[in-house]
N, C-alpha and C positions, 0 to 999 in steps of 0.2 A: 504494500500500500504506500503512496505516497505519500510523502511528511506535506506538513504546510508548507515548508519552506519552498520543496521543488514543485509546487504547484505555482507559488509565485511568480508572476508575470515581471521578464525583467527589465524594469524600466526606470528605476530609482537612479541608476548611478550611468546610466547613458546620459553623455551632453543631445541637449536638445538637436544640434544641427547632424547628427548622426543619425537618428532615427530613419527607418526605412518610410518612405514617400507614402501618402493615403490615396488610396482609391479614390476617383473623381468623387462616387455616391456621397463616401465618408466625407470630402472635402465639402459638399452644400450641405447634407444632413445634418453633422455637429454644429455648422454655424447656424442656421433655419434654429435647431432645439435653443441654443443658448439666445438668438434672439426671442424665441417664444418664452422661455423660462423668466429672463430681465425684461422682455414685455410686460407678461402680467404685474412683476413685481413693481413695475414702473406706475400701470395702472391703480394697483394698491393704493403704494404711496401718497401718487398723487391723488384720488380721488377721499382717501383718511387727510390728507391736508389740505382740501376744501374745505371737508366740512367740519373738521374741530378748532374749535376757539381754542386761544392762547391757551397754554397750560403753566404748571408753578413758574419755571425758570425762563420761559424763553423770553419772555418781555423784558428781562434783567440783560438778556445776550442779545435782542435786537436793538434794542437803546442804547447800550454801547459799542455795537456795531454801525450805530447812525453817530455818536457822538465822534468816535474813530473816524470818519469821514468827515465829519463837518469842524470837528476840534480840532483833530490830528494829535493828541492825548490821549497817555492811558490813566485816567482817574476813578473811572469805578470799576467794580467788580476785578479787583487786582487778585481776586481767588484764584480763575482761570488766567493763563497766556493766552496772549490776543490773536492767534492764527483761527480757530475755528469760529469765533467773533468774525474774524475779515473772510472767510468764508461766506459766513450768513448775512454780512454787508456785502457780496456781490447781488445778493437780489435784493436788499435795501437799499443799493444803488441804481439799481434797476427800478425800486418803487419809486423813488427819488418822493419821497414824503417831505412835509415840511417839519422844521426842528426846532425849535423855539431855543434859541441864544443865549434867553434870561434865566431857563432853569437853572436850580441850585437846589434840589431835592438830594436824595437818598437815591441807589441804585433800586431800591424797591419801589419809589415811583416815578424810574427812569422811565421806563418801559409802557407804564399804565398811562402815562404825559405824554408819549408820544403815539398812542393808540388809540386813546379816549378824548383826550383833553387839548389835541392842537388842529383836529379839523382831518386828520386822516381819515382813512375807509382803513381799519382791522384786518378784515378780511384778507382785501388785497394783500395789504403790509405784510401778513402773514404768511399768504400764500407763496409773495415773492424770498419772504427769507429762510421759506424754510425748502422751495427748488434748488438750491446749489447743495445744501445735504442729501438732496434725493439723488442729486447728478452724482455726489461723493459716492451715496451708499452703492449707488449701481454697478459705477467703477471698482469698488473692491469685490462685488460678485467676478467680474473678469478674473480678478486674482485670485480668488477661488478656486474658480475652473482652472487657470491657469497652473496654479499650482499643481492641484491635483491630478491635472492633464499630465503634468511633467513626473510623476509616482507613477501613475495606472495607465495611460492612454488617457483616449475621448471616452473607452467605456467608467471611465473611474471619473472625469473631471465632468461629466455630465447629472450623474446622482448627486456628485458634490457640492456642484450650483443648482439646483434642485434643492438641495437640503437649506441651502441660505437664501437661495430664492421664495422659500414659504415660509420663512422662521417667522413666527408671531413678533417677537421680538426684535429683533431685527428690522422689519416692516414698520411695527411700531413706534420706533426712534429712530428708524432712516427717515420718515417721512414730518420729522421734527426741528428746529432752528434750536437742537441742542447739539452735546457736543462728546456725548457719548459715543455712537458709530462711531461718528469721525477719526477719534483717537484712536480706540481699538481696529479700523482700517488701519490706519497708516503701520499700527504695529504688525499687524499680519503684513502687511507691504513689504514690511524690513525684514522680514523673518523671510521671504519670500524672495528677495532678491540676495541674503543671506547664504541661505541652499544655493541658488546659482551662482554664487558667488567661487565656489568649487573648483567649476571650471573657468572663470574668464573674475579672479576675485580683483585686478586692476580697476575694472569698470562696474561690479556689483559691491563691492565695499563701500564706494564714497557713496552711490544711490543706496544704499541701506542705509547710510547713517544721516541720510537728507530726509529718508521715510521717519528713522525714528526719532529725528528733530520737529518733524512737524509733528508726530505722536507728544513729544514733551512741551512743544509750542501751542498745545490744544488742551491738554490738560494733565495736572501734575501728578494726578495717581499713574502716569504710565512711570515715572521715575524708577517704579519699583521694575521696570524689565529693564535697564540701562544693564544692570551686570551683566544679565545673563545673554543681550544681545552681543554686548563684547565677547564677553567667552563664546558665544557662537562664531563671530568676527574671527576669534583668533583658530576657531576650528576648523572653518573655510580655507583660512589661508593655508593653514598646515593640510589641509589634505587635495590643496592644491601645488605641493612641492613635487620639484621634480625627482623623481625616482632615485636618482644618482647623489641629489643634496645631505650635504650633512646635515646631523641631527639638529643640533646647534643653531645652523645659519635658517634651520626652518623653523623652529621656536623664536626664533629674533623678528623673524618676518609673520608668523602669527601675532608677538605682541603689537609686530606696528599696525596690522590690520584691526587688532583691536584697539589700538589707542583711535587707528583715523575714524573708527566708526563713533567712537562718544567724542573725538575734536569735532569732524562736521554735524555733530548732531549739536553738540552745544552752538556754532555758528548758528548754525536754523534757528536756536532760540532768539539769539540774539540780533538776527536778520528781521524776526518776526514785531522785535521790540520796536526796530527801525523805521519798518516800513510802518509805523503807525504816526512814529513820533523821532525823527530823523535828529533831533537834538536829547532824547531822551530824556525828559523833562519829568520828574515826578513829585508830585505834591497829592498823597493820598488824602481819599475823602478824610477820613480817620486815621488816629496814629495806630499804626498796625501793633496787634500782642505781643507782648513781652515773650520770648521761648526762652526754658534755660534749661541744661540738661545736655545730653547726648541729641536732643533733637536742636537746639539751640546752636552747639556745634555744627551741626550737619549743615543747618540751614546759613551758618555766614562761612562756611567753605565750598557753597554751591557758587560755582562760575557761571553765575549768572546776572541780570539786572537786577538793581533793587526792587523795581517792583515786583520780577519772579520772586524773592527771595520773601520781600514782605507777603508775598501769596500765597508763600510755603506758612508763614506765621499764622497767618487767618485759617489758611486749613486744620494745622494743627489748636487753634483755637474752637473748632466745631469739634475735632476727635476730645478733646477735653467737656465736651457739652451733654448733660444726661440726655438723647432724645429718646423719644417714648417706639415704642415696637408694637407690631401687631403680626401672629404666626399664629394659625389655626386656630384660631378664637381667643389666644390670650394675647392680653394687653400687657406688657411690660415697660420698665424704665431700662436702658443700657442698651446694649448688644447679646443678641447669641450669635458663637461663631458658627453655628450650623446654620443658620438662617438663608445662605444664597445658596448652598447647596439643596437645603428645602425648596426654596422660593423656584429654583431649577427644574427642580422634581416636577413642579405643579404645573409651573408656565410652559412646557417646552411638550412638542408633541410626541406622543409615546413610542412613534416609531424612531422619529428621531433620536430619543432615550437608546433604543438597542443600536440602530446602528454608528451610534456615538462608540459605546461600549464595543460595539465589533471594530470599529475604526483604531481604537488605542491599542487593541489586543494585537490586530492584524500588526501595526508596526513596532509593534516590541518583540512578538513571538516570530515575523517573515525575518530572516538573516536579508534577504536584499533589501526591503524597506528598513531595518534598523537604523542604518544611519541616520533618517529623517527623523526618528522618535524624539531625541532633545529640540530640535527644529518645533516640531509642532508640539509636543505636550508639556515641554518645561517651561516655556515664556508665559502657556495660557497657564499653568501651574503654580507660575510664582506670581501672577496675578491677581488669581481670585484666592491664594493665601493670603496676598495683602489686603484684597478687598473684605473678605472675612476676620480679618482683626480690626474695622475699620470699629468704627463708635453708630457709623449710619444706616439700622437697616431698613430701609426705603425700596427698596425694586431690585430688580434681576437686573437694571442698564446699568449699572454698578459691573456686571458681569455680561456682559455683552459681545466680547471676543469669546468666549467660550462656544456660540454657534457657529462663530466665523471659524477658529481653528478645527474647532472636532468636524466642522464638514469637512472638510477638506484629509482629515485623518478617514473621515465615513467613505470618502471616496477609494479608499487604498484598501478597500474589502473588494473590493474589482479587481485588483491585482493578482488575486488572489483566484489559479482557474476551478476553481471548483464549479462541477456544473451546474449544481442550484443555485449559485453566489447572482447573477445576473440576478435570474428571477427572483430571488428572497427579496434582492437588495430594490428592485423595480416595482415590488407590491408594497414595500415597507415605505418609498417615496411617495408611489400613491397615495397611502393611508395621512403622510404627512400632510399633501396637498390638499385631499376632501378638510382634513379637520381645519387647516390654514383656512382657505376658503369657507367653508362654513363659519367660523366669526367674521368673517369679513362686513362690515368697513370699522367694528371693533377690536379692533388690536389688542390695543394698550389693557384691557380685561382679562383677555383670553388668558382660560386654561384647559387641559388636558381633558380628556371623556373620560379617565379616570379620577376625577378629580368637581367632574358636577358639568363643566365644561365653559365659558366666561360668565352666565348668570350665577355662578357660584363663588366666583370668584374673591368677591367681598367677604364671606364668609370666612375666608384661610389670609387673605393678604388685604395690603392696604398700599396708600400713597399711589406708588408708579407703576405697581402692579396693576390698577386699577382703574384708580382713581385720580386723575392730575387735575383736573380742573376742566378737562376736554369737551366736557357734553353740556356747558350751559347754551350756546346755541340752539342744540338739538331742544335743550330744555324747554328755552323759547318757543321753540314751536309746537313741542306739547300740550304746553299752556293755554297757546294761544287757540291749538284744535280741539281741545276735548272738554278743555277746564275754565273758560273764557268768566272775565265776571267774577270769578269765586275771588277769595282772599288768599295769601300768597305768604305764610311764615317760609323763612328759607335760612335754610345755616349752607353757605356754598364755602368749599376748599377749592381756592383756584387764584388767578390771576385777573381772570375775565373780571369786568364792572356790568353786573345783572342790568342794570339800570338803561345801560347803553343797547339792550340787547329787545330792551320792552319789559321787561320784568319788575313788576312792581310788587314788592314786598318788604316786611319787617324780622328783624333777628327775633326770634319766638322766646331766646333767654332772657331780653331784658324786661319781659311781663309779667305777670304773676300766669302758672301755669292753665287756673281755670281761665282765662283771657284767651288764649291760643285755641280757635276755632277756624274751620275752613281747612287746606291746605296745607299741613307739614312735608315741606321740601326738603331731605337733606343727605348733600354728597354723600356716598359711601365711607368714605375716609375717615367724614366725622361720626358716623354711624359705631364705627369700628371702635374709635376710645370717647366715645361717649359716656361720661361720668355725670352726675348731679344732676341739674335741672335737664339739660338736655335726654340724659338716660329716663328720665321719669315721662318725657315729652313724649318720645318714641316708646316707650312697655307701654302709654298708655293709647298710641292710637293705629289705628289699621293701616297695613299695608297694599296699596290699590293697583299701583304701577310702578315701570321703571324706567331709566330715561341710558341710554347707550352702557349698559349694564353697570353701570358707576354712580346714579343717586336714583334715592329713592322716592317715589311720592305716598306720603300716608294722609288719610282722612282723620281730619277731628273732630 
């Protein structure tokens, strides 16, 4: 019987321009799928970022994506690095809004001032800043494929982008003016031209460390894969030595391929600072936290600007913050660190759960795919380590490269010839697909058909899982169709201004409870840790409807 190993298809450690030529059919058929595949996903996206209103953060990131354009300052929001901001300002450039000069608010109503309050249309404003993250998200599906192409063939890099082509998740915050994808693209990018780096590492070392400058110019939780992209840096180079080199002069030349991937990647940060603010001018809203400690250290020998640095303060300012949690009906204060690996469990669809699982095993157990195994499971590994020590358990986009890598591992079960392998692995994308599709054009809710499937969702998660603030629009027109006239209590988590939307109502907490008649509206979120008057609000009235599986409407 053959072992797995000699069943594997050998395609890991062929340079790409070697491979034997594709049949004409192959050459239109792979292309035709992966346009159909980033078609629909395209569709998705865009049609979810029609129709949902602002959600928590993005009016914090388009405000100062419009400030960035019109200031040339970086002044608020110095948590993030300003590249995925100047992203989301290509289509706030494109909305070309008006900005009002005189504000001097808070970055909390940076966003809401220029969406509510100076004459803008939302909508639009919305739609256009959150297109260049859908053009982003699309483009790392290539990579995807790409990658996975360069492991299995087109039979392996086609399930691959299949798999990230339907990810709930994925869809969900591709199609958002945040800054989640983005990041975890560019790191799969690096990692990605990392591996090719093998063969030709001259010219994929400096483009990997340009990818993972724009991963740390976008947001600072990727800091934590800086090491282990170096030590891949320095493994490329070493296993692209020539045969006859000393041992010596090829460890010299690994380290320098690893110094040049964190020097260019530190340039990218500081290109990113540039192009915002060519004098690099900074005068923080506020005087950034005091750090001291080992993180203290860390943060003033980071080579970087002051305001990355002071960004690194504020962050670690929120990990010092008790925030409250919600994980299958219990309400807690702190962190659990099982939390995103739970939060995974739920949101992510259940075929894609195994062939995640066959994807890891295939490249650690195939002798020819091994090499790739630190490539793809150690960067997303010391990832969602660090995300699960975080202080914030809020959502799976926290963990958001983990769809992106393991497809791409899910792909490398094609590698593998076993004869059911195609078909297992072509029924198990399907199953993905139905269930993607079926919550469609609710993302941000969905979960698994083990799991209740996104009308349940409230019930086990909260915040980004769920509920961001997405469906007061839709809310709107609930209202306006079924419930027109009636009274209007509303507790909303969100960003959106009700008011701006037609929505007329009162906070139901600041009345005495027998007062509260007609209508209790309220987001999921706050449904979740609902304590005191509000708990006593909701035990005491009926549940009638619900509004894009994220709030509730109850009668009183």
């Amino acid at each position: 019987m053959m072992t797995l190993e000699q069943q594997a298809a050998p395609a890991s450690d062929t340079p790409p321009d070697a491979r034997p030529a594709r049949r004409p059919l192959g050459r239109l058929l792979v292309p035709l799928l992966v346009v159909v595949l980033l078609g629909q996903m395209a569709v998705a996206m865009v049609t979810t970022a029609v129709q949902q209103t602002p959600t928590i953060d993005e009016p914090v990131y388009v405000g100062t994506a419009a400030e960035y354009l019109h200031e040339h300052r970086v002044f608020h929001n110095p948590e993030h690095p300003p590249l995925g901001k100047l992203v989301i300002g290509v289509g706030v450039a494109l909305a070309d809004p008006w900005v009002d000069p005189s504000f001097t608010g808070d970055q909390g109503r940076l966003g809401r001032h220029l969406l509510y309050e100076s004459g803008n249309d939302p909508w639009r404003l919305m739609l256009f800043a959150r297109l260049p993250v859908i053009a982003l998200t699309l483009a790392f599906g290539l990579v995807v494929f790409a990658f996975a192409r360069e492991l299995a063939g087109p039979v392996g890099g086609l399930p691959a982008l299949g798999l990230y082509a339907f990810s709930p998740d994925v869809i969900a915050h591709g199609s958002l003016a945040t800054l989640d994808v983005p990041a975890s693209g560019f790191v799969l990018t690096a990692v990605w031209l990392l591996w090719r780096a093998r063969h030709r590492p001259r010219l994929y070392v400096p483009l990997a460390g340009a990818a993972l400058g724009a991963a740390l110019a976008t947001k600072m939780s990727t800091l934590a894969a800086v090491p282990v992209l170096a030590a891949l840096a320095g493994l490329s180079v070493w296993w692209a030595r020539a045969p006859s080199g000393s041992r010596r002069r090829a460890l010299g030349r690994a380290a320098v391929g690893a110094g040049a991937v964190t020097l260019v990647a530190i340039a990218v940060v500081w290109a990113s600072y540039l192009v915002v603010d060519p004098r690099l001018r900074w005068a923080p809203e506020q005087p950034a936290p005091v750090v001291r400690g080992l993180r203290g250290l860390a943060v003033e020998l980071l080579p970087f600007p002051e305001a990355y640095r002071d960004g690194m303060r504020v962050q670690f300012r929120f990990e010092n913050h008790p925030w409250e949690g919600f994980l299958f009906g219990r309400l807690y204060t702190g962190s659990l660190w099982y939390y995103l690996p739970a939060a995974l469990l739920v949101k992510t669809p259940l075929g894609m759960l195994v062939l995640w699982v066959a994807g890891a095993v295939t490249v650690v157990a195939v002798r020819r795919l091994r090499p790739v195994a630190p490539y793809l499971l150690l960067p997303a590994a010391v990832l969602l380590g660090a995300a699960m020590l975080g202080s914030r358990d809020f959502g799976t986009r926290y963990a958001v490269f983990v769809p992106m890598f393991l497809a791409v591992a899910a792909g490398c079960v094609l590698a593998v010839r076993w004869r059911w392998a195609p078909v297992a692995a072509g029924v198990l994308v399907l199953f993905v697909a139905v269930s993607s599709l079926r919550t469609y054009p609710y993302y941000l809710p969905y979960s698994n058909e083990a799991f209740g499937g996104p009308a349940k969702t409230h019930l086990r998660l909260h915040d980004s899982n769920v509920d961001w603030g997405q469906d007061l629009g839709r809310l709107a027109d609930r209202l306006r169709e079924r419930y027109r006239g009636e009274r209007i209590w509303l507790v909303y988590k969100g960003s959106g201004v009700p008011s701006h939307y037609g929505i007329r109502a009162a906070d139901p907490r600041e009345v005495p409870v027998g007062e509260v008649r007609g209508l209790l509206v309220v987001s999921d979120s706050s449904v979740a840790k609902a304590t005191g008057r509000l708990a006593e609000l909701i035990d005491s009235s009926r549940p009638i409807d619900t509004v894009g599986h994220s709030i509730t409407i109850y009668r009183r």
